[in-house]
GUTOR-553850 format. One record per atom (N, C-alpha, C, CB): residue in one letter; atom name; y, x, z. Coordinates in steps of 0.2 Angstrom, whole numbers. Atoms other than C-alpha are relative to their C-alpha. Glycine has a CB too. Example, Ala and Ser with C-alpha at 12.3 -4.5 7.8 and 13.67 -1.06 7.14 Angstrom:
GUTOR-553850
+------+------+-------+-------+-------+
| type | atom |     Y |     X |     Z |
+------+------+-------+-------+-------+
|    A |    N |    -6 |     4 |     0 |
|    A |   CA |   -22 |    62 |    39 |
|    A |    C |     6 |     4 |     0 |
|    A |   CB |     0 |    -5 |     6 |
|    S |    N |    -6 |    -4 |    -1 |
|    S |   CA |    -5 |    68 |    36 |
|    S |    C |     5 |    -4 |     3 |
|    S |   CB |     2 |     2 |    -7 |
+------+------+-------+-------+-------+
This chain:
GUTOR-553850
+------+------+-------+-------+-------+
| type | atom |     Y |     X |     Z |
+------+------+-------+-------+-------+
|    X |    N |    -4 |    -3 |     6 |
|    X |   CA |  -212 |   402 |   423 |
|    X |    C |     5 |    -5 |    -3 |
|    X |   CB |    -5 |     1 |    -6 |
|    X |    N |    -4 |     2 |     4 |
|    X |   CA |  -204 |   385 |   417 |
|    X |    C |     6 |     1 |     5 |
|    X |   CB |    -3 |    -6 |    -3 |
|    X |    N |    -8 |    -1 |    -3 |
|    X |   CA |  -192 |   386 |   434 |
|    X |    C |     3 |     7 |    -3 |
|    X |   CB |    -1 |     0 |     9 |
|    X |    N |    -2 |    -8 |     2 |
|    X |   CA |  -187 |   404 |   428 |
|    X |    C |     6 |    -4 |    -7 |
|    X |   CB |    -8 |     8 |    -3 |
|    X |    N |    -1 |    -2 |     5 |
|    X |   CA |  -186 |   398 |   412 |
|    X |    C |    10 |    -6 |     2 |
|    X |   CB |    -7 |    -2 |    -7 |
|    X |    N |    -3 |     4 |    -4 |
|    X |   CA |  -175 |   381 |   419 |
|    X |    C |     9 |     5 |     2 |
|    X |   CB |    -6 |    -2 |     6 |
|    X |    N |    -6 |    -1 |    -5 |
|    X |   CA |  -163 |   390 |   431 |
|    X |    C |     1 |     7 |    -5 |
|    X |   CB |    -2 |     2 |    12 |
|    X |    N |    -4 |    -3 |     6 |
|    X |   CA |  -158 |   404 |   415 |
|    X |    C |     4 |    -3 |    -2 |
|    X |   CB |    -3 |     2 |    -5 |
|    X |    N |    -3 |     6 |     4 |
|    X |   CA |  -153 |   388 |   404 |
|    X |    C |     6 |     0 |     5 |
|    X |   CB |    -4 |    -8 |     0 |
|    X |    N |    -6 |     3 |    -2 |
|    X |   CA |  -142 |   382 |   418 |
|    X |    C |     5 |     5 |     1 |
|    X |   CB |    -1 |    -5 |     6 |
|    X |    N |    -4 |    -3 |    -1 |
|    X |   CA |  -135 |   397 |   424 |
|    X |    C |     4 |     4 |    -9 |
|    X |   CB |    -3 |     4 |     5 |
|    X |    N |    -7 |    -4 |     5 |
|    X |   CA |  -127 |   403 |   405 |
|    X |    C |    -6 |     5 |    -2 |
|    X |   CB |     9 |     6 |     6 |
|    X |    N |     2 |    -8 |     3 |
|    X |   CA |  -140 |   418 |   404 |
|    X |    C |    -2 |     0 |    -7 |
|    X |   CB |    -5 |     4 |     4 |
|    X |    N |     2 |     1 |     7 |
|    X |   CA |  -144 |   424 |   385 |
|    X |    C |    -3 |     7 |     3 |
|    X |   CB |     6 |    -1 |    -8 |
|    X |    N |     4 |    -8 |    -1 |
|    X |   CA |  -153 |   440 |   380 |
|    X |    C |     5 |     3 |    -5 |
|    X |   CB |    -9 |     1 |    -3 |
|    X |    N |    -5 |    -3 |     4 |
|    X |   CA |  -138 |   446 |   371 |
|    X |    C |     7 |    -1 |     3 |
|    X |   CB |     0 |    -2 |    -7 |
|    X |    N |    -6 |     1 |    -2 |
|    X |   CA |  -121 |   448 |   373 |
|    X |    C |     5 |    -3 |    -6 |
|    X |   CB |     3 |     7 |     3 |
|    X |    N |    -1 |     1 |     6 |
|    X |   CA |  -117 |   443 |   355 |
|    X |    C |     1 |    -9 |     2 |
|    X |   CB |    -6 |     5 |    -5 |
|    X |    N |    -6 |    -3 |     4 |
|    X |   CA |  -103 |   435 |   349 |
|    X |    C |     7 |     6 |     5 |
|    X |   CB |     5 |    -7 |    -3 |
|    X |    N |    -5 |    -4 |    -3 |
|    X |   CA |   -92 |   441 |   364 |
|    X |    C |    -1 |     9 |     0 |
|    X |   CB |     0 |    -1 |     8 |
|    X |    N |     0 |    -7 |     0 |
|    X |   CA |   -99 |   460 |   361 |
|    X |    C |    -2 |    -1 |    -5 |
|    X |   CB |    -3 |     5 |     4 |
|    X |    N |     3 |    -2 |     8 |
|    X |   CA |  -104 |   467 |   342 |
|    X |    C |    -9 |     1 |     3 |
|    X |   CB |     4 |     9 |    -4 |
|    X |    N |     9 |    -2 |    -2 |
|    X |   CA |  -125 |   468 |   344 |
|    X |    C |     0 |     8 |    -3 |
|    X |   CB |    -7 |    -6 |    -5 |
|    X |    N |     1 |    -6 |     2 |
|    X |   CA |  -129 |   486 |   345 |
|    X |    C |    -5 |     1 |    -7 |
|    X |   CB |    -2 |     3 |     6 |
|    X |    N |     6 |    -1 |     6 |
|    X |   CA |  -143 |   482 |   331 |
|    X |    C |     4 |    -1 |    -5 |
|    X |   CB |    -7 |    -6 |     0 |
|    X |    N |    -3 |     2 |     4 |
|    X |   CA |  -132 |   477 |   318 |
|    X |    C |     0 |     6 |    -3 |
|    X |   CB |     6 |    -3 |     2 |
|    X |    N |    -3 |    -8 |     4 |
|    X |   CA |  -127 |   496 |   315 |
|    X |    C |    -8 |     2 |    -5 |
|    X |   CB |     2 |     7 |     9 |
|    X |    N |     6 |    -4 |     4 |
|    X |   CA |  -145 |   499 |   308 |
|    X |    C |    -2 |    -6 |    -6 |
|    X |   CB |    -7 |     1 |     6 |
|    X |    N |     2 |     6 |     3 |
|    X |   CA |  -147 |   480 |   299 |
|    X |    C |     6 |     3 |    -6 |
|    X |   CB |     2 |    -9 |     5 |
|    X |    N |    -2 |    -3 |     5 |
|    X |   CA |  -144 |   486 |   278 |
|    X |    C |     6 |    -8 |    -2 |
|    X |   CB |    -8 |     3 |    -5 |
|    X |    N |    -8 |     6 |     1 |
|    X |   CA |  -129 |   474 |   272 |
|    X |    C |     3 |     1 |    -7 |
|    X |   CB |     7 |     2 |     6 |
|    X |    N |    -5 |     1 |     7 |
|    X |   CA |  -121 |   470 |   255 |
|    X |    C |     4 |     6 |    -2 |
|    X |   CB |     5 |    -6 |     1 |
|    X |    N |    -6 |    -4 |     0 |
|    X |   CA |  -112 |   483 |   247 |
|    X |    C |     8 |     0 |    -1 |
|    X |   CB |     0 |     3 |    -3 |
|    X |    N |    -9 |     2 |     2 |
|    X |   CA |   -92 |   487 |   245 |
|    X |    C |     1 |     6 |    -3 |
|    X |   CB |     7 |    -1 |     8 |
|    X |    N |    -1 |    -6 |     6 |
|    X |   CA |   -85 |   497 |   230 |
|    X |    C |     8 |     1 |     2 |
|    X |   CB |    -1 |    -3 |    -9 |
|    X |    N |    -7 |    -4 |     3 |
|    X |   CA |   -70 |   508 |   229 |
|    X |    C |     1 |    -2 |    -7 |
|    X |   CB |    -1 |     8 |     0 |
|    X |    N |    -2 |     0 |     7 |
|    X |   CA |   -61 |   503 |   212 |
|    X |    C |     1 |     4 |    -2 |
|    X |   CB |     4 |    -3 |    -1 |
|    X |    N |    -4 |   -11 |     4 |
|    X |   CA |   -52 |   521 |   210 |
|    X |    C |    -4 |     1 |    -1 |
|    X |   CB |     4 |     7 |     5 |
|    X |    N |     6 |    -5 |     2 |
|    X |   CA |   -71 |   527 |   210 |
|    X |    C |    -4 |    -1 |    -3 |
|    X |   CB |    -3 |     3 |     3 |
|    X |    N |     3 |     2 |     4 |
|    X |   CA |   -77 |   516 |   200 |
|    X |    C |     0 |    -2 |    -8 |
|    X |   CB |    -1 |    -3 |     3 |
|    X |    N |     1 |     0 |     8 |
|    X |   CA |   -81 |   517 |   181 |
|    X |    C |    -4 |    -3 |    -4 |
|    X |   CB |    -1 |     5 |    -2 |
|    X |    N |     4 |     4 |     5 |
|    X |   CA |   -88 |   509 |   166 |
|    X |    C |    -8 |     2 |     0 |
|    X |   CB |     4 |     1 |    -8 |
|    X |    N |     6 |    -3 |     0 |
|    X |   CA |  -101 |   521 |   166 |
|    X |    C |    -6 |    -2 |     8 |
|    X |   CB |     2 |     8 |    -2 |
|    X |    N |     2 |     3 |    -7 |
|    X |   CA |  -104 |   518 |   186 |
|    X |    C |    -4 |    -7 |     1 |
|    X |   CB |     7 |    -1 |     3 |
|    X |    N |     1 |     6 |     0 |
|    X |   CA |  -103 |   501 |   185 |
|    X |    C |    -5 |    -4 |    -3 |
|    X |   CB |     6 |    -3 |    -2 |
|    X |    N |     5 |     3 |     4 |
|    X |   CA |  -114 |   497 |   171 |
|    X |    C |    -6 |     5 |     3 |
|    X |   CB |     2 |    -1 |    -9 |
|    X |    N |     6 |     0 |    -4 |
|    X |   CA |  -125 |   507 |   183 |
|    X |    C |    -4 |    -3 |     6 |
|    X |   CB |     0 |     4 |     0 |
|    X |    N |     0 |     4 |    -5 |
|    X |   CA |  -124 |   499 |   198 |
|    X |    C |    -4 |    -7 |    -2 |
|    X |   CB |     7 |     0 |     3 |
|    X |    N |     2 |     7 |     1 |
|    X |   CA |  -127 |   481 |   188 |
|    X |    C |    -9 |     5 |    -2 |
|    X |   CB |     6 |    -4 |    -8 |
|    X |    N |     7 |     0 |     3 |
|    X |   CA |  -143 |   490 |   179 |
|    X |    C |    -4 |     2 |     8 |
|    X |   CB |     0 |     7 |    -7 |
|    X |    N |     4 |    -1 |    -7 |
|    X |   CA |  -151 |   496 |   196 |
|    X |    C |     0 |    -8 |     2 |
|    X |   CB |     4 |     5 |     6 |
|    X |    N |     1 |     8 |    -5 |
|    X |   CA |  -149 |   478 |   206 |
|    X |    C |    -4 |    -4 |    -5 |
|    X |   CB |     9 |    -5 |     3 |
|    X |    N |     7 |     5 |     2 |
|    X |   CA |  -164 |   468 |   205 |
|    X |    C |    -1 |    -7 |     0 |
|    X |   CB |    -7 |     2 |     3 |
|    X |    N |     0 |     6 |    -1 |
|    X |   CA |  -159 |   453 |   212 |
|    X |    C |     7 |    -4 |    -7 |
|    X |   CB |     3 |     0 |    10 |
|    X |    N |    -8 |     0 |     4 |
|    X |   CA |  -143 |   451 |   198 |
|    X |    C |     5 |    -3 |     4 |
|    X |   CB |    -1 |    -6 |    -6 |
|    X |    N |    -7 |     2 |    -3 |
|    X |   CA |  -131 |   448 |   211 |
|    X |    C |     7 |     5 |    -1 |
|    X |   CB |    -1 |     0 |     7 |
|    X |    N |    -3 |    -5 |     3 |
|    X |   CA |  -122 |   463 |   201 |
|    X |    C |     1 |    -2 |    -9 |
|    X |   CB |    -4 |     7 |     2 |
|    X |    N |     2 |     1 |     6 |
|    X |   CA |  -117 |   458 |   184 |
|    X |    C |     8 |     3 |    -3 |
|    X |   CB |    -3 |    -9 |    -2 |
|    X |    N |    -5 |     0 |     2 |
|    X |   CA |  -101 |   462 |   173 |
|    X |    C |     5 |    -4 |    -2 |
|    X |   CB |     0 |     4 |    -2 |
|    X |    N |    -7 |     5 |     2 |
|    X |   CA |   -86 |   452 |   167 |
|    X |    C |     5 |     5 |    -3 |
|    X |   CB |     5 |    -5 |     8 |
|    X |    N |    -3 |    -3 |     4 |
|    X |   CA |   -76 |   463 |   154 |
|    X |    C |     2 |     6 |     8 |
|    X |   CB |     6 |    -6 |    -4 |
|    X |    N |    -2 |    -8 |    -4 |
|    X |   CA |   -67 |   476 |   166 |
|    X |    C |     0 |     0 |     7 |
|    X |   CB |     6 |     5 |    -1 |
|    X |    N |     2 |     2 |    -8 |
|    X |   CA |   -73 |   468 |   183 |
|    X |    C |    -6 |     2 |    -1 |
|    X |   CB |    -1 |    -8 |     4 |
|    X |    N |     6 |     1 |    -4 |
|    X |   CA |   -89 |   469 |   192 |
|    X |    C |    -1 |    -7 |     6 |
|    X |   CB |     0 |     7 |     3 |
|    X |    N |     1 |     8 |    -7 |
|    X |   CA |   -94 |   453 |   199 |
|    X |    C |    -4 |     0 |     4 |
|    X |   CB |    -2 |    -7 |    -3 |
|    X |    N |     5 |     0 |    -3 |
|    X |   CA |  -103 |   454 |   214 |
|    X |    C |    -2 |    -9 |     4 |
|    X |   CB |     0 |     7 |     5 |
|    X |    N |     2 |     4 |    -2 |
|    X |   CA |  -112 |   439 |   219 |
|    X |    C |    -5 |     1 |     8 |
|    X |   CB |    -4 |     0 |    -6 |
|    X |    N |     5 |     0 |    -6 |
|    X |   CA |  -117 |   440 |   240 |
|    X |    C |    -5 |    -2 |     1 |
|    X |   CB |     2 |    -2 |     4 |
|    X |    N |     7 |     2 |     1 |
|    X |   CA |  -125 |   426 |   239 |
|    X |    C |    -7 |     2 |    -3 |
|    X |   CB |     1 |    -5 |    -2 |
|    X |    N |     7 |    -1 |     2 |
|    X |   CA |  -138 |   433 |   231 |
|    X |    C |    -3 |     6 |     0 |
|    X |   CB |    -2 |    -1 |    -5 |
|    X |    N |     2 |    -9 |     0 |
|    X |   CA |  -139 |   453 |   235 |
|    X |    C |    -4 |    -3 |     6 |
|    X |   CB |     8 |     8 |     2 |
|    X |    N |     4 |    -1 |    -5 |
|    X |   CA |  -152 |   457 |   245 |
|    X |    C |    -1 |     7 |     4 |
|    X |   CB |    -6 |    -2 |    -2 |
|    X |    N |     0 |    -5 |    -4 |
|    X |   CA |  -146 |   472 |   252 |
|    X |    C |    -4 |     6 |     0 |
|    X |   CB |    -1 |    -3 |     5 |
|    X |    N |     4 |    -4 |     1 |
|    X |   CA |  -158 |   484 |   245 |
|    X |    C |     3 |     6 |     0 |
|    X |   CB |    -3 |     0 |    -5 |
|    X |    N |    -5 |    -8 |     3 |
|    X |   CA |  -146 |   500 |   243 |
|    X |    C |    -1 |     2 |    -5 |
|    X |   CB |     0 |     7 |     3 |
|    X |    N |     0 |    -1 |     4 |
|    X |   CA |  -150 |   501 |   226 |
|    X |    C |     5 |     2 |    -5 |
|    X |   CB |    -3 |    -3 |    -2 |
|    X |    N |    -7 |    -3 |     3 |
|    X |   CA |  -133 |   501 |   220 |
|    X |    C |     4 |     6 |     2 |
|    X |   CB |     6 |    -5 |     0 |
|    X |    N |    -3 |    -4 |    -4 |
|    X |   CA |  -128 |   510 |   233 |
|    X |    C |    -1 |     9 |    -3 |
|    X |   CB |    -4 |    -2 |     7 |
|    X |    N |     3 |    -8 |     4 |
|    X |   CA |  -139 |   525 |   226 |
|    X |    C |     0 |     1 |    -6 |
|    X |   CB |    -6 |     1 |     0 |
|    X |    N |    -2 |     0 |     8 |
|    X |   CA |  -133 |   522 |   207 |
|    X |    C |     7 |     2 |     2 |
|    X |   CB |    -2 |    -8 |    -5 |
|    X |    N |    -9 |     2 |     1 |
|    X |   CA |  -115 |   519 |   212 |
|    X |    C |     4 |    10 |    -1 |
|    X |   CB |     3 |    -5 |    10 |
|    X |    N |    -4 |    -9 |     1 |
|    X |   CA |  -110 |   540 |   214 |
|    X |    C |     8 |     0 |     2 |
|    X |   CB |     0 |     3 |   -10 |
|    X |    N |    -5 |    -1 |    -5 |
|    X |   CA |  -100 |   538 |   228 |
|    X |    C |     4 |    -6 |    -1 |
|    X |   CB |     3 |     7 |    -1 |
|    X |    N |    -3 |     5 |     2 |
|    X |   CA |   -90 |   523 |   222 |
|    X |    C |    -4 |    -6 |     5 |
|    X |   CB |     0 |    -2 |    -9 |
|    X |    N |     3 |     7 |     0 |
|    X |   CA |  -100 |   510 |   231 |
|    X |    C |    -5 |     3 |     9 |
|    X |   CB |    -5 |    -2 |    -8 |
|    X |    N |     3 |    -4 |    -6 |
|    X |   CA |  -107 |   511 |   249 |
|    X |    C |    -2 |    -6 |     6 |
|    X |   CB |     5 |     6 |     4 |
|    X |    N |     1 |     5 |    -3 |
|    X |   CA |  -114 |   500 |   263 |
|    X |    C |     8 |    -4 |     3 |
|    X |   CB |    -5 |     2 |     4 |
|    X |    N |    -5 |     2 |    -3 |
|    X |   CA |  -101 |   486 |   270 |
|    X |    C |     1 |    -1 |     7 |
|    X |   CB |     1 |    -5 |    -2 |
|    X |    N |     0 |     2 |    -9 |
|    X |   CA |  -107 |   485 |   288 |
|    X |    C |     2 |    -8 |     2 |
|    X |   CB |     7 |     6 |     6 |
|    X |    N |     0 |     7 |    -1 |
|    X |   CA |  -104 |   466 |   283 |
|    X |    C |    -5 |    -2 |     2 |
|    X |   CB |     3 |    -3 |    -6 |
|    X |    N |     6 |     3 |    -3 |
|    X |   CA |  -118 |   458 |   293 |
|    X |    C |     1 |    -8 |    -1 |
|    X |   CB |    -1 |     1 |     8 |
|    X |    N |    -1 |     3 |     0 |
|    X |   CA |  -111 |   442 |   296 |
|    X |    C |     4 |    -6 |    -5 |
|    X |   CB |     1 |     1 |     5 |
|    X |    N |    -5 |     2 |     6 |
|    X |   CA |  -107 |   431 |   279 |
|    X |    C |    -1 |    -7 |     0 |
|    X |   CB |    -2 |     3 |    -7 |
|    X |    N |     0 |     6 |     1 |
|    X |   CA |  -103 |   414 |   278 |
|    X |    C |     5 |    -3 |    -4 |
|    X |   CB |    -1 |    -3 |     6 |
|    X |    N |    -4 |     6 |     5 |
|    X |   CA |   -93 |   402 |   267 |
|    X |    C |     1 |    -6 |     2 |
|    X |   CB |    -4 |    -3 |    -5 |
|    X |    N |    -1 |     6 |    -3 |
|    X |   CA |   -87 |   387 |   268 |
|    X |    C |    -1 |    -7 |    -6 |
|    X |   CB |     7 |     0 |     4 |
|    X |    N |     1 |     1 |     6 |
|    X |   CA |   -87 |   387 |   247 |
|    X |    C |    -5 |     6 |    -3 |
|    X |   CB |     7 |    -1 |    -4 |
|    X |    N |     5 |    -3 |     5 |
|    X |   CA |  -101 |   395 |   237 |
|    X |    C |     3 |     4 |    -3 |
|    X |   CB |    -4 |    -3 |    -5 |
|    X |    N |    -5 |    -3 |     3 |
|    X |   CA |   -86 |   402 |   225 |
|    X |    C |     0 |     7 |     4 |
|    X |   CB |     8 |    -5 |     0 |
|    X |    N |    -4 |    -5 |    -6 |
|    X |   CA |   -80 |   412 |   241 |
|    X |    C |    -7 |     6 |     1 |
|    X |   CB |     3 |    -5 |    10 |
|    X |    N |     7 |    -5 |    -2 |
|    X |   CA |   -98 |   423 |   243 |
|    X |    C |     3 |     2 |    -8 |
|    X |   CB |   -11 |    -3 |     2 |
|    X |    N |     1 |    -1 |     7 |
|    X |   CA |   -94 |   427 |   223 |
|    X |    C |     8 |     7 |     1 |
|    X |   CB |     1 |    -9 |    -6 |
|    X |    N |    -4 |    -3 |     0 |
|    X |   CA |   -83 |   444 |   222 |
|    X |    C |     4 |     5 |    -4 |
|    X |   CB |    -1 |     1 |     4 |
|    X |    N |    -2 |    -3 |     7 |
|    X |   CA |   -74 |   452 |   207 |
|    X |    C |     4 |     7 |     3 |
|    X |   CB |     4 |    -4 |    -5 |
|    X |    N |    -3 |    -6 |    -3 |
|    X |   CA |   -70 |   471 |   209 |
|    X |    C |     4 |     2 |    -6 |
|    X |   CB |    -6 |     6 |     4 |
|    X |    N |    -1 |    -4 |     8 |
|    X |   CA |   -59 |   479 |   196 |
|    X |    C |    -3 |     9 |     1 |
|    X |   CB |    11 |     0 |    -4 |
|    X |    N |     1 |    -8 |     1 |
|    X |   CA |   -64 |   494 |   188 |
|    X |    C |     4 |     4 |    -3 |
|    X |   CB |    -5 |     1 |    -3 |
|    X |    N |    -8 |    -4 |     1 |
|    X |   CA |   -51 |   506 |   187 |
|    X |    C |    -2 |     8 |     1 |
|    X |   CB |     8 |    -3 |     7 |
|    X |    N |     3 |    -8 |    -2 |
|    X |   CA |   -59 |   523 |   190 |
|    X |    C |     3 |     2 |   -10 |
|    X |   CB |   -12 |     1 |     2 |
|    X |    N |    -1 |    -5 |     6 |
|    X |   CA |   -57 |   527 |   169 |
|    X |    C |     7 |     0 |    -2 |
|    X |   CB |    -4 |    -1 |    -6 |
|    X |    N |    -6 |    -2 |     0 |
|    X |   CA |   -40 |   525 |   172 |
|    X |    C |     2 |     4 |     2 |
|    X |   CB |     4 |    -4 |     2 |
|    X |    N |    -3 |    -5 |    -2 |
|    X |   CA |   -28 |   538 |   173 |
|    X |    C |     8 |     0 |     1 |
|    X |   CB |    -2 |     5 |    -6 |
+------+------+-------+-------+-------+
C-alpha cells in the first residue's frame, strides 16, 4: 500500500482535477447569496435581514450590507428575498482584507 501510495506522490496524481477543471461537486455545495438591486425593496430587504440567523445580513440606510464572512449559506434569504436574491454559485471566497468579504448592495427596487 505504502509503494502505491509513494509512486502516486511522485508521479503528480490527485483525486481531482480541481483548480485546472471546476469540481463537478461544487454545482450542488449551497453558497452565499447575490441580490439584484432593481428587485430589491425596502420591504424585501428588511426581509431578507429579518430571516438570516447568522446576522451576516443587516441594513445601512438604503444598502444592505451583506457580511460573507459570516453567512452560512442557509438559503434563508434566498427564500424571503421574492425573487431579488438567489444563490451566487460563489464557492470559492477568500480575502486578502476582512473589509473585502463585507458587501453593500443598494436598494433601488422602490425606485421608479
Amino acid at each position: 500500500m505504502a509503494a502505491w501510495f509513494l509512486r502516486g506522490i511522485r508521479r503528480g496524481v490527485v483525486t481531482t482535477r480541481y483548480p485546472a477543471e471546476p469540481e463537478p461537486s461544487a454545482r450542488v455545495l449551497p453558497t452565499p447569496p447575490a441580490f439584484d438591486p432593481r428587485r430589491l425593496t425596502d420591504a424585501l430587504a428588511d426581509a431578507v435581514v429579518d430571516a438570516c440567523p447568522s446576522g451576516a445580513l443587516t441594513r445601512d440606510g438604503a444598502f444592505l450590507v451583506l457580511d460573507i464572512g459570516a453567512c452560512s449559506a442557509c438559503g434563508r434569504c434566498i427564500a424571503a428575498g421574492g425573487g431579488a436574491a438567489r444563490q451566487s454559485g460563489l464557492f470559492e471566497l477568500a480575502a486578502t482584507e476582512r473589509a473585502h468579504l463585507v458587501k453593500r448592495i443598494p436598494v433601488t427596487g422602490d425606485q421608479r
